[in-house]
C-alpha positions in Angstrom: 2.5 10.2 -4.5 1.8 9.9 -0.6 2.3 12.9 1.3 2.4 13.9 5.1 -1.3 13.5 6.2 -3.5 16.7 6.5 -5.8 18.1 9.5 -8.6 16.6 7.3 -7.1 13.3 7.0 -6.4 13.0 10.7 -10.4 13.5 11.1 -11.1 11.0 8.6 -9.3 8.6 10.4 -10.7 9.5 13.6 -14.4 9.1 12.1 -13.2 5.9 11.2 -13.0 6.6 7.0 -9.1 5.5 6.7 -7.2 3.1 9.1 -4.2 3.1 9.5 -1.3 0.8 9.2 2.6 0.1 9.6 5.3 0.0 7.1 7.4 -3.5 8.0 10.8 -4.2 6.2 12.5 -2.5 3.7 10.4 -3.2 0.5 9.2 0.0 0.0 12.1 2.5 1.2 12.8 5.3 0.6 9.3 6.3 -0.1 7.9 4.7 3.3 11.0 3.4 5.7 10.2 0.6 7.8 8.1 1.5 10.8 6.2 4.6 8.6 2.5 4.5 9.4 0.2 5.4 6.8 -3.4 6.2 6.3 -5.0 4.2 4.0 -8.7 4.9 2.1 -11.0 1.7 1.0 -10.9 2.8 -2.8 -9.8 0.8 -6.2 -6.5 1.0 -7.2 -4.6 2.6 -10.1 -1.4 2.2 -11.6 1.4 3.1 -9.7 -0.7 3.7 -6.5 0.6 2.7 -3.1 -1.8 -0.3 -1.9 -2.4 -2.5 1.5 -3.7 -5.8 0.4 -4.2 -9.0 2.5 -2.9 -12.2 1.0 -5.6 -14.9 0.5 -3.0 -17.8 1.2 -1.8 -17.0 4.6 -3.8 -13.8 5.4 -0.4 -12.4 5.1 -0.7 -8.0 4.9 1.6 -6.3 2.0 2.3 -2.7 1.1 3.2 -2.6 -2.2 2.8 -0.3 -5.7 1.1 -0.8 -8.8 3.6 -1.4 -11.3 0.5 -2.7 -14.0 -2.7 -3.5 -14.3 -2.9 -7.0 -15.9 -5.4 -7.6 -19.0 -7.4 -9.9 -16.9 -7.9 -7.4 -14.1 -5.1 -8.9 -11.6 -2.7 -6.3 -10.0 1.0 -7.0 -10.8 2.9 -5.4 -7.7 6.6 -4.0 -6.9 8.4 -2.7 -4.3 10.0 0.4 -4.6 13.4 -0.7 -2.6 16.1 -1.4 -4.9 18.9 -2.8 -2.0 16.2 -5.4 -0.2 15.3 -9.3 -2.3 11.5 -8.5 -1.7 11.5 -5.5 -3.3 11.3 -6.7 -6.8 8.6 -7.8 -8.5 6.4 -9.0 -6.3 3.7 -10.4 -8.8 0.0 -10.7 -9.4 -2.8 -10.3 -7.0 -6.5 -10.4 -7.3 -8.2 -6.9 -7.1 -10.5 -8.5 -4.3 -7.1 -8.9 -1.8 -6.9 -4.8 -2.0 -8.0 -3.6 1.1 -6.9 0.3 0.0 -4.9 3.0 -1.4 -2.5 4.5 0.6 -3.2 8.5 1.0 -0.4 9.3 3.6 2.1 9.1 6.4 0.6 9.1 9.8 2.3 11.6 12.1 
């Protein structure tokens, strides 16, 4: 579940523990609109966890959620739009392309 971020998450960002990044598109609506900035925290994911992960083809950045964990390790990720063509399954990723968990919404 991400929630509203905290007094103690805004420090963590500002001491440079989370980073923060933007929402683009409708893939993951209505949980995080387009334009929603979230915190994220450098951790490994778990099922149905809210990730950032950079795409080693084009360098491309995604936020999507862990819809399994695959027997060899891989991610297999989903939107959670139902109304947009990207939010279906996305697919599998390598665990080495997460780049964090998403913890909450910026303000």
């Amino acid at each position: 579940m991400v929630r509203s971020a905290t007094p103690r998450d805004l420090l963590a960002w500002l001491a440079g523990r989370r980073t923060r990044f933007r929402v683009r598109g409708q893939s993951m609506a209505p949980v995080l609109p387009d334009g929603t900035s979230v915190l994220v925290r450098a951790q490994a994911p778990l099922q149905d966890d809210v990730i950032v992960a950079r795409l080693p083809d084009d360098d491309h950045v995604i936020v999507k959620r862990v819809h399994r964990v695959e027997p060899d390790g891989r991610l297999f990720l989903r939107g959670d739009g139902v109304l947009t063509t990207d939010s279906r399954d996305y697919g599998a990723v390598d665990p080495d392309c997460v780049i964090g968990v998403v913890l909450s919404t910026f303000p």
